[in-house]
ROSE-187308 format. One record per residue (C-alpha): x, y, z; residue in one letter. Coordinates in steps of 0.05 Angstrom, whole numbers, plus 5000, padded with zeros to 4 digits. Last residue first. Layout:
N
XYZA...
REM end
This chain:
607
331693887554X328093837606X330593327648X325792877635X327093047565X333792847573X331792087582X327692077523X333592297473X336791797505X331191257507X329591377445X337291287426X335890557451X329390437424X331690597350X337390247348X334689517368X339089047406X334788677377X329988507318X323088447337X319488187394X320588297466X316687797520X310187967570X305787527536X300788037538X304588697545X309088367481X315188907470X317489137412X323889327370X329388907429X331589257483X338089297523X340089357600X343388747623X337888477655X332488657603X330289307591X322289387569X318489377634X321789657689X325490227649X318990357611X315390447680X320991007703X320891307640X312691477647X313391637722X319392177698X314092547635X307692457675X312392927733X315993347676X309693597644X314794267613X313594087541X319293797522X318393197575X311693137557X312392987484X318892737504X316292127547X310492067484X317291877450X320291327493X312791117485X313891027413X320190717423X317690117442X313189987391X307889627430X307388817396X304388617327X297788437290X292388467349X293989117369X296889467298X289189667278X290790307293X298590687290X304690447332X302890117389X304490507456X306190287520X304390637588X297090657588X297590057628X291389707597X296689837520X296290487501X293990727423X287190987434X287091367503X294191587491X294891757424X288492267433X291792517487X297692747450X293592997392X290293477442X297593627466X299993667387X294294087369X295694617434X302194697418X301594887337X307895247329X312294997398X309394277390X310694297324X318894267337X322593647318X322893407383X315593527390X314293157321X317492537354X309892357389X306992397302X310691717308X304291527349X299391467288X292091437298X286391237243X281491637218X284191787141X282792207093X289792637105X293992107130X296091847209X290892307246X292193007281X287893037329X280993397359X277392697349X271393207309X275693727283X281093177240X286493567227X290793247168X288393627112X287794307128X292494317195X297893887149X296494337086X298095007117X304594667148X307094427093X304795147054X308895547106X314595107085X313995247013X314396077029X320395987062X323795487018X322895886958X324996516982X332396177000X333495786942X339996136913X341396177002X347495686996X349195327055X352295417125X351796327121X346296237175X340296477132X342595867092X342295357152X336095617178X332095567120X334094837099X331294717177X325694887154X325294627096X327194017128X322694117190X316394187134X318593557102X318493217169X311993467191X309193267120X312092527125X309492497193X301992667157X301692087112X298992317044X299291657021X302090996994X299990327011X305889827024X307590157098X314090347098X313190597183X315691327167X310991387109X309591047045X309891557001X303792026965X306492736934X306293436946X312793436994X317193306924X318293926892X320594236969X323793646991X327193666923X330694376932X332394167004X336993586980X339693956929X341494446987X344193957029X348293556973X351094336959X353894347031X356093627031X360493776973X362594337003X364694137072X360194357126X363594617193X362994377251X360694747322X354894347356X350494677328X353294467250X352493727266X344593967294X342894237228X345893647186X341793087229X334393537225X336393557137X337892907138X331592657176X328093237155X329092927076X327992157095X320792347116X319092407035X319491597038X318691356969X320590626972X325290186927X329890106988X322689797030X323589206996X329088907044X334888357042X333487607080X326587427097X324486897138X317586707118X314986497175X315486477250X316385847266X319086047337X323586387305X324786227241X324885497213X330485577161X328985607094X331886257063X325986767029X328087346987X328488116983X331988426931X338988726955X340289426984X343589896940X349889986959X353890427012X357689767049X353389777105X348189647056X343390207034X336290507070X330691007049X333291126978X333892026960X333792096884X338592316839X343592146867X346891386893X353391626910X350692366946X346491886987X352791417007X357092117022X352792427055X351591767103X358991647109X360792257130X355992337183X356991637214X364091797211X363392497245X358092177292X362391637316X368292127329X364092607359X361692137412X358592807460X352792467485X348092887443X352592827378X352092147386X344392077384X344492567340X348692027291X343891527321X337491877295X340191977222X342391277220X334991017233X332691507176X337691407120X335790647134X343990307149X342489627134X342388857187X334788977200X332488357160X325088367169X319787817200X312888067190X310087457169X307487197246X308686537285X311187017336X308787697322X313788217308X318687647287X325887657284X328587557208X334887917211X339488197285X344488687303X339689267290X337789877253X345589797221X350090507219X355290657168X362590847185X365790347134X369989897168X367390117232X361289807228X356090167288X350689787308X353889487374X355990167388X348690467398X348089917455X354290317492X349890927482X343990557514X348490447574X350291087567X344191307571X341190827635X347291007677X347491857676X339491867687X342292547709X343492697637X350393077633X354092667583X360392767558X362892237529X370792147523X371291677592X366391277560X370691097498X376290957554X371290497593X370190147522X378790207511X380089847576X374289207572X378088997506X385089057536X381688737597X378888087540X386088247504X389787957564X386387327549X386687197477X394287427481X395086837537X391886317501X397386417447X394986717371X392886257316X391386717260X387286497204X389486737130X385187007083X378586907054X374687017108X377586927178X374386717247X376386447315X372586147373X375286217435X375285827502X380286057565X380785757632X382586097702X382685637771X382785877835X376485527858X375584867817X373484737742X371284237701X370284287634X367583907584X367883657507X363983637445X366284037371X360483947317X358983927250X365283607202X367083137264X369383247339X368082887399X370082787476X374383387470X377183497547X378584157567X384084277615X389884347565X385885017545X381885307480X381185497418X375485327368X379385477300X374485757248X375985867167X369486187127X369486197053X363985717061X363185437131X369385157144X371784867208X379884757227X383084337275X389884547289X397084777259X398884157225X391384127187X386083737214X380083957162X373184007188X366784097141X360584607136X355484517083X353985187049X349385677024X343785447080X343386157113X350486077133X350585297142X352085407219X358785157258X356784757318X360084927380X358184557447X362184537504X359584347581X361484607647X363284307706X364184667771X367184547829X367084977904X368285737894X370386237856X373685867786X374286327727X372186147652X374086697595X370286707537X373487037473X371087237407X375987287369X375587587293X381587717253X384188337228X383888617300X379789197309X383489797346X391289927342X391389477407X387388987385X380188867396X376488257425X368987987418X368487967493X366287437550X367287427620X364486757652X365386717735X364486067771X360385857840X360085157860X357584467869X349184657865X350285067823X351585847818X353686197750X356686907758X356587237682X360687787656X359788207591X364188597566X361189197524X364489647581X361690307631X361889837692X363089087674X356688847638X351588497690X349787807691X347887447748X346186657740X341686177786X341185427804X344985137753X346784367760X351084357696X353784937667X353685237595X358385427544X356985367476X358085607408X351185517363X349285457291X342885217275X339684457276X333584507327X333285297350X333485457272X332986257276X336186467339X340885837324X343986197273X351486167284X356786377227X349686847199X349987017127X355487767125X352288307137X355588397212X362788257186X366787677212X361787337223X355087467228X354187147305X346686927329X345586337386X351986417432X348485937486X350986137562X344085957593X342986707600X341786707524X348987127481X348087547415X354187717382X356388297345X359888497287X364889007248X365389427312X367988917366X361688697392X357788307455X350988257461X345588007517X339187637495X333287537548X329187987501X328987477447X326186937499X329786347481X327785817428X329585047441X322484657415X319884617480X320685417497X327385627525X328986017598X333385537618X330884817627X336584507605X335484047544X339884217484X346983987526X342983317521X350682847514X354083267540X351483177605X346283557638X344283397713X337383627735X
REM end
């Protein structure tokens, strides 16, 4: 089939009827204030721009028919390659058709000091054989419908505004414009072996828009491409699944905002769990917990700088916001703002689409080992507590152990508070961790008696109240017979090496009643099978649980299957992972399954 520009909307790439692709088909691109999510067909469908919480530039992820969308796709495909260049965030494409063969590099673009104070996002267009023609589409968004966009012609080139938003679409002599109007910029491409093209899209809030030369836009793609190998080069990483971490450590970047330090759960807001389902969640904050992982995550592959900032900004947002310990903030170290509804059609009409989060206002006890696990390991690997942070820690401690007692809503914020039993491991490894760091001379030891004799009592009232004799497992609340796979991360954390035999039986238990037919995937608690996909870092986890635990054979089949099931092309993961339909679900690139398959991949190795 031959697409003009005319039905640019109608290739048969990979998208449902009503123009959705598959959410795992997505690849990214960022410069560390946001990221971009790319389709194979060469569609730019999500873009928060210039800053990553800011309402969505280009949206089509959520409004397929009318949303925001920059781009570039050929006519007459046949097949496309994408791979990111070796140890990079830049992302190249090879498009055959039936005329020719053309190479599509594309980067959000840094500076040579870092992050530009604009943001370009840059697609470079290279000729390898035969002709090619390529089509143009960019179509400014409404910005979660707070805004009509409009065009002004001004002396220096076309403008779009979207709100406080200016964009300049940039791009070569060679492109022909065949229309352009308040919504949309039309044209073509053609291009011929030999031949090099640029087309970037521009963005500034409130302040002035640069129009740099064709040429800087270019060499700052390799410039770009340079100082991700160079971040790469700093690593150290010893994993001999060397590729598949750092590829999920390069993932880990995309979440990262620079301006501040803090750390998002995921690129993306409002991506169902189900399709046509309610359980659509804005992901674009920095949850106490989900930051806590990353920062080890860092730590473990040696990004000290990321980790330090993370770090620093984390203790520093809780210590902002005492008393009291929130679950999540904005990347900007507020309080997270009251859910509401936007109309757009969601994914796949997956409805409501929610914009901010309830879960802020939630008890979540967990949130204390998180901080507490995060702070134990910055000190192993050889830094030194400040004393601000030092005292946070021990208030922190002092509450974990007032607080343990009572109901929360759990690692997964459900809306029905309980005794959950994850929340009791974790408050036991943050007393216990509390412990460790004031017997070691880190923090102050005023509460020292306390904490050991309170931590024995978590762990008294977990095998009391949480052990269920008859299924010979540990079971999601005290009361309760249903299953709960986060428990898998409780072997990292360490109650596998003081109640072993529980956690294997436990193990099992997870297994048989929580696997998908392949016995591979996990969802996360019971009763979650017909309302969502597998979690997929819960079976990253049940890797570790036999990783850590010496079963290294179950432990390397299991991360081989979830590499061949879960990664797309290019490497990343979305939250979950459809064993029916065979298609991700959730937010994505999502942090949580990428450092679980870090932490995951080292437990193969042991370690």
């Amino acid at each position: 089939m031959t697409a003009g520009a005319e039905d640019i909307d109608n290739l048969p790439v990979e998208r449902d009827a009503d123009g959705y692709a598959p959410i795992h088909s997505y690849a990214a691109v960022g410069d560390g204030r946001s990221s971009a999510l790319i389709a194979p067909d060469g569609s730019i469908d999500w873009w928060c721009a210039p800053c990553m919480d800011a309402p969505p530039l280009l949206d089509r992820l959520l409004d397929a028919p009318a949303g925001g969308r920059f781009v570039l796709q050929a006519r007459d495909v046949q097949q496309v390659q994408r791979r990111y260049r070796d140890q990079s965030n830049v992302l190249e494409t090879l498009v055959h058709t039936a005329t020719g063969l053309a190479r599509l590099t594309e980067s959000l673009n840094s500076g040579p000091a870092g992050r530009l104070p604009w943001s370009e996002l840059a697609r470079r267009l290279e000729g390898l054989d035969g002709e090619i023609t390529f089509d143009l589409l960019y179509q400014p968004g409404t910005r979660a419908g707070t805004c009509t966009p409009w065009m002004s012609d001004t002396p220096n080139g076309c403008v779009h505004h979207a709100g406080p938003v200016m964009t300049m679409l940039r791009y070569s002599e060679q492109v022909k414009i065949d229309h352009c109007d308040d919504r949309q910029v039309r044209g073509s491409l053609t291009l011929r072996a030999g031949e090099r093209e640029i087309v970037a899209l521009l963005v500034s809030q409130d302040e002035v828009l640069p129009v740099p030369p064709l040429e800087d836009i270019d060499t700052r793609i390799d410039r770009s491409d340079r100082e991700w190998r160079e971040w790469v080069d700093d690593l150290h990483c010893h994993a001999s699944r060397h590729a598949e971490v750092i590829r999920s450590a390069l993932a880990l970047k995309f979440l990262w905002f620079a301006p501040t330090g803090a750390i998002a759960a995921a690129v993306s807001a409002s991506l169902p769990e189900r399709i046509g389902g309610d359980k659509n969640w804005d992901y674009r904050y920095a949850w106490v917990r989900d930051a806590a992982y990353v920062i080890k995550t860092f730590l473990r592959v040696g990004a000290l700088p990321d980790a330090k900032a993370g770090f620093s900004w984390l203790m520093t947002t809780i210590g902002r916001h005492r008393p009291g310990l929130a679950p999540c903030y904005t990347l900007r170290g507020d309080r997270v703002e009251d859910e509401r509804y936007i109309d757009v059609p969601g994914y796949r009409s997956s409805q409501p689409v929610r914009i901010g989060n309830t879960a802020t206002d939630q008890l979540q006890t967990c949130a204390y080992g998180d901080v507490l696990e995060m702070a134990s390991r910055m000190i192993e690997a050889g830094h030194i507590l400040d004393p601000t942070t030092a005292r946070l820690l021990f208030e922190l401690a002092d509450e974990c152990a007032d607080s343990w007692m009572r109901k929360d809503h759990g690692f997964w914020e459900l809306e029905d508070p309980q005794h959950y039993t994850m929340s009791k491991v974790e408050c036991w490894m943050a007393l216990r961790r509390a412990c460790e760091l004031a017997e070691q001379g880190h923090i102050t030891t005023a509460r020292l008696p306390r904490w050991q004799r309170e931590k024995e009592r978590v762990l008294e009232w977990i095998d009391e109240h949480c052990w269920d004799g008859g299924r010979q497992s540990y079971v999601m609340h005290a009361g309760s017979d249903q299953l709960d796979a986060s428990i898998m991360l409780a072997s990292r954390f360490g109650l596998a090496e003081v109640r072993r035999e529980r956690f294997v039986s436990t193990r099992e238990a997870i297994r048989r009643e929580l696997s998908d037919e392949s016995g591979d995937l996990l969802w996360r608690y019971s009763g979650m099978q017909e309302c969502e996909g597998t979690f997929i870092s819960c079976a990253f986890w049940m890797v570790e649980a036999y990783g850590l635990l010496g079963e290294a054979d179950e432990a390397t089949r299991l991360f081989e299957s979830l590499l061949a099931k879960v990664q797309n092309d290019v490497g990343l993961m979305s939250e979950m992972w459809d064993p029916r339909a065979e298609q991700g679900l959730g937010n994505t690139p999502q942090g949580l399954s990428h450092l679980a398959l870090v932490h995951a991949a080292y437990a193969v190795d042991g370690e």
